[in-house]
C-alpha positions in Angstrom: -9.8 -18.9 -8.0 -11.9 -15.7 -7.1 -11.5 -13.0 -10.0 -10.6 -10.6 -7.5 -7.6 -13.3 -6.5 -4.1 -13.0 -7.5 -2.6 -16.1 -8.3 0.8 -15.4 -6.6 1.7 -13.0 -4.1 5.0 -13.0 -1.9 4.0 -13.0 1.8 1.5 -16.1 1.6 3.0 -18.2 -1.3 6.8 -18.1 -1.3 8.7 -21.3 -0.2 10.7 -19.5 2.4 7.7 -18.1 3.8 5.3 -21.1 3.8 8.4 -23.2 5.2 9.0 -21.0 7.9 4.9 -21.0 8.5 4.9 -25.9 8.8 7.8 -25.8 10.4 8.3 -23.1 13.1 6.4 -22.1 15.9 6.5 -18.3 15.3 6.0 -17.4 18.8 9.0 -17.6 21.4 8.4 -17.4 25.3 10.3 -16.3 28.1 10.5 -15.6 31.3 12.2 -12.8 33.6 12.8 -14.3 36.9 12.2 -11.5 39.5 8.8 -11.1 37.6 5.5 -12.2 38.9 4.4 -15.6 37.3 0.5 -14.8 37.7 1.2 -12.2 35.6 1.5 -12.8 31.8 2.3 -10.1 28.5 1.4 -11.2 25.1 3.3 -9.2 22.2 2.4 -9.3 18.8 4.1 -8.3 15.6 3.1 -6.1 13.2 3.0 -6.2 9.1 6.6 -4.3 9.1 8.5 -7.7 10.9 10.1 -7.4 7.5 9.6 -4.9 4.6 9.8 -4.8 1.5 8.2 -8.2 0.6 11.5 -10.3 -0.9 13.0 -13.1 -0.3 16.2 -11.1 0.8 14.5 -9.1 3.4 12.4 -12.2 4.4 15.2 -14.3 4.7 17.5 -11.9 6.7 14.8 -10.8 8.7 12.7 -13.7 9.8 14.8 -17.0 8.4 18.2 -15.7 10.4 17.3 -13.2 12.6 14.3 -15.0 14.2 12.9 -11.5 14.6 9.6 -11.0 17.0 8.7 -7.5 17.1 8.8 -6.1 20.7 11.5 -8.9 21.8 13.3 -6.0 22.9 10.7 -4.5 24.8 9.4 -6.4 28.0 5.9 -5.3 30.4 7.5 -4.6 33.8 6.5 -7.0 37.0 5.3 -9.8 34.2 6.8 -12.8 35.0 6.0 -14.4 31.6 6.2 -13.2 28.1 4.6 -14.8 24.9 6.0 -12.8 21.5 4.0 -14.3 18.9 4.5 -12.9 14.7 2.2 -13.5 11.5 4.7 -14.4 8.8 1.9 -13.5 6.3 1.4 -10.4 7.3 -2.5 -11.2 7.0 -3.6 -9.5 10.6 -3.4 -13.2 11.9 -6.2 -15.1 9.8 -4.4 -17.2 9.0 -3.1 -17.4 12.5 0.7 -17.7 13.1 1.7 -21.6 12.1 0.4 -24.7 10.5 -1.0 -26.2 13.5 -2.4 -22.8 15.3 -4.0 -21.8 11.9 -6.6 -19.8 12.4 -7.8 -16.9 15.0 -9.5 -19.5 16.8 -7.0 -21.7 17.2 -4.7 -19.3 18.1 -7.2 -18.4 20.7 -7.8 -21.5 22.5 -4.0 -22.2 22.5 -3.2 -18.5 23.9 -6.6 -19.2 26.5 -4.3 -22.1 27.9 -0.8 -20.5 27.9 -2.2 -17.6 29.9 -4.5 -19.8 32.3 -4.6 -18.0 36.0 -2.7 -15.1 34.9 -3.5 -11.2 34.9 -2.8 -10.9 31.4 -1.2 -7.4 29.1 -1.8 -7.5 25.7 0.3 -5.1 23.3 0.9 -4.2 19.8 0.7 -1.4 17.3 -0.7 -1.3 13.6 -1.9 -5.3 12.6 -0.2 -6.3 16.3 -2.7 -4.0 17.4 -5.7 -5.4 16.1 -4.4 -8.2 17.5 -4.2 -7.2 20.7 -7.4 -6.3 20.5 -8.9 -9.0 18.9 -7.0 -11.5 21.9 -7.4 -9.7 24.7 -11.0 -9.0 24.5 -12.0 -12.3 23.9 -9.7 -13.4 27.0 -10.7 -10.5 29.0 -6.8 -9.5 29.4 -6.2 -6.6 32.5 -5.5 -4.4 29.9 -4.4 -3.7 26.1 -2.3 -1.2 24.8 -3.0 -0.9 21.2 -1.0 2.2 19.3 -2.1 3.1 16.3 -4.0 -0.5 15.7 -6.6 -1.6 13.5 -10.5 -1.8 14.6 -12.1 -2.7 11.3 -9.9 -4.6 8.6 -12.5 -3.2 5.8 -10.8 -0.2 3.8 -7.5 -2.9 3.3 -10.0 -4.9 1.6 -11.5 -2.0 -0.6 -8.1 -0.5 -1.2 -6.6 -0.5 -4.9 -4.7 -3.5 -5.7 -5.9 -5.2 -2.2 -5.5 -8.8 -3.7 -1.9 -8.5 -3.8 -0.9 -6.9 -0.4 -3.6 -8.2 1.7 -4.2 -11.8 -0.2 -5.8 -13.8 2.5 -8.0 -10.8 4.1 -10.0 -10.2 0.3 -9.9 -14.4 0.1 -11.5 -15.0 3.3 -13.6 -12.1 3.4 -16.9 -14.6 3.6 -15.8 -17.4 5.3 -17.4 -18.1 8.7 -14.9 -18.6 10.3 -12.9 -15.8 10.0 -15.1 -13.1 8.4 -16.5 -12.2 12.1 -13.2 -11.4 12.8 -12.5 -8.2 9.9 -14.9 -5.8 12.8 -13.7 -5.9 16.7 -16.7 -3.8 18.2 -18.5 -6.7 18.7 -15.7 -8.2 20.9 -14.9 -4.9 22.4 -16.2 -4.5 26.6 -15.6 -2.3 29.5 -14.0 -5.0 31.4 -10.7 -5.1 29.6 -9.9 -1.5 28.8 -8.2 -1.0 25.7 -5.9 1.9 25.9 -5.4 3.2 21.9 -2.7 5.5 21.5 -4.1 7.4 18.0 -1.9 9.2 15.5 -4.5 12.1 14.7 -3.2 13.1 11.2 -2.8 9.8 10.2 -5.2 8.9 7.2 -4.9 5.5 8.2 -6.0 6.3 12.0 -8.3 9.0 11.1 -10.3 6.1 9.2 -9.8 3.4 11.8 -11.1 6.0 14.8 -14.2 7.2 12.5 -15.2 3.8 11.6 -14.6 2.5 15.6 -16.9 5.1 17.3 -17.7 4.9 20.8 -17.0 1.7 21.8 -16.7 1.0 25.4 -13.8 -0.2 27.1 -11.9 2.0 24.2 -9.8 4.7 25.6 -8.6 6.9 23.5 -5.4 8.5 23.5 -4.6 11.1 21.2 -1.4 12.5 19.6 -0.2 15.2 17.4 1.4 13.1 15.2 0.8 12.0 11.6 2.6 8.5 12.2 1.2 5.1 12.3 2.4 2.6 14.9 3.8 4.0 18.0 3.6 7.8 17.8 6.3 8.1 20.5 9.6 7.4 21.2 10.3 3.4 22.4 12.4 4.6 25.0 9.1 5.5 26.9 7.7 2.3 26.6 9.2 0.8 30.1 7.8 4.0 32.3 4.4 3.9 30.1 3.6 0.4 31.3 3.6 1.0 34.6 1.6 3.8 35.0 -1.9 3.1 36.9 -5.1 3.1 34.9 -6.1 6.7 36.5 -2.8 7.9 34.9 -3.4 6.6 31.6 -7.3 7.8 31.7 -5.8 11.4 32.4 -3.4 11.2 29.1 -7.3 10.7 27.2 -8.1 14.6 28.2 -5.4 16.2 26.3 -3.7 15.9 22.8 -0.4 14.5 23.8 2.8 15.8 21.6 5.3 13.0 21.3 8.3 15.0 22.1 6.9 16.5 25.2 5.8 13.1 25.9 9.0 11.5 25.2 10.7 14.2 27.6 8.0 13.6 30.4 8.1 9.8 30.4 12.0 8.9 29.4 13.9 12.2 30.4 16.4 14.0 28.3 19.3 11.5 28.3 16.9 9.0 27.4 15.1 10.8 24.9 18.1 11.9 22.8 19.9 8.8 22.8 16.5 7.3 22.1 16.1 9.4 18.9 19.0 8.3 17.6 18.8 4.5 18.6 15.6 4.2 16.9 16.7 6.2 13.5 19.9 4.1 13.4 17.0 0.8 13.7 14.8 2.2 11.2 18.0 2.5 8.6 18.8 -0.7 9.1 15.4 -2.3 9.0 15.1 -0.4 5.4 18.6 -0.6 4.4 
């Protein structure tokens, strides 16, 4: 074992979790039938599918519940949708199941699901990167990444790394996966990546200085300290739809989310939004 290792940590060496990782699938597909078939969305769940990191929560969570981040949440005119979670909460590099176990696996197997098909790619924080990460290399019609990860770096230099982020300090110089920890390389004008960017988030601040100018990257900034989605989810629905002019206009201001919230869902929505999601984030905690 690598000094730096930890010899147990909770998301990538308890039973439940390794279970759940040989045994299910960890991504679920549907379809919605008055959607467009040549058109495909690809979700992916971020490091808060459950929280804190216990069996309870785990087993509530992800054992009963099934949960898939963004299940609730579905790209409008896609005929298909591919929800897809990391039950290590290791920004997929250890990709999602036994059999799909890597970032190129889970490549090659999401290159032939989404064969033919205009392809959306979505997801915030670690789902974000993933988005990324996927949907460059496929050369998806578009990603909407809020608040995701460009460079997985600082959560390998972080205090006390080797126990929150296990598998990203253990396979930091492996071949296979250490190309992965940077996305520039991947990153290309032909599948524009629209990055929704908490501005007083350390988190994002670090993430934007340490991406650049990449091209294909549009960036999207909000007056908001919060990582993930730096709006209300109640916009999400409108937000897809908009054309790419429309969401290359959003670059030229600072957006505020409750202006945003107001423009995009409407006051009935916006309210009853607010409180929807608190209610949610109780729970989730609780």
């Amino acid at each position: 074992m690598d000094s730096n290792e930890i010899d147990w940590v909770f998301q990538t060496d308890d039973e439940e979790v390794l279970e759940t990782y040989r045994t299910r699938d960890n991504y679920l597909m549907e379809r919605t039938p008055e959607g467009d078939d040549s058109r495909c969305a690809v979700y992916f769940s971020s490091n808060d599918l459950y929280f804190p990191n216990n069996r309870a929560r785990f087993h509530e969570r992800v054992t009963l519940r099934n949960t898939f981040e963004w299940f609730g949440t579905r790209v409008p005119g896609c005929g298909r949708h591919i929800f897809i979670r990391d039950v290590f909460k290791q920004w997929y590099l250890g990709g999602i199941n036994s059999r799909l176990n890597s970032p190129e696996k889970v490549l090659k197997w999401l290159e032939n699901e989404t064969k033919g098909c205009r392809v959306t790619m979505v997801g915030s924080s670690s789902g974000g990167y993933a988005a990324v990460l996927f949907g460059s290399l496929l050369h998806a019609e578009r990603v909407f990444s809020f608040n995701g990860y460009f460079d997985l770096a600082p959560e390998t230099e972080m205090e006390d790394a080797a126990r929150i982020n296990p598998l990203l300090v253990r396979y930091g110089n492996d071949p296979e996966r250490a190309p992965f920890y940077r996305l520039a390389p991947f990153l290309h004008a032909e599948t524009p990546v629209y990055y929704f960017h908490s501005l007083f988030s350390s988190i994002d601040r670090r993430q934007r200085e340490l991406l650049g100018g990449c091209r294909g990257v549009h960036v999207i900034p909000f007056h908001s300290r919060r990582h993930g989605i730096p709006f209300l989810k109640c916009c999400l629905s409108r937000l897809f739809r908009s054309t790419d002019e429309e969401l290359l206009e959003l670059c030229g201001s600072i957006q505020r989310p409750l202006r945003f919230s107001l423009r995009y869902a409407g006051v009935r929505k916006t309210v009853s939004g607010f409180f929807r999601q608190a209610w949610q984030y109780y729970r989730k905690r609780h």
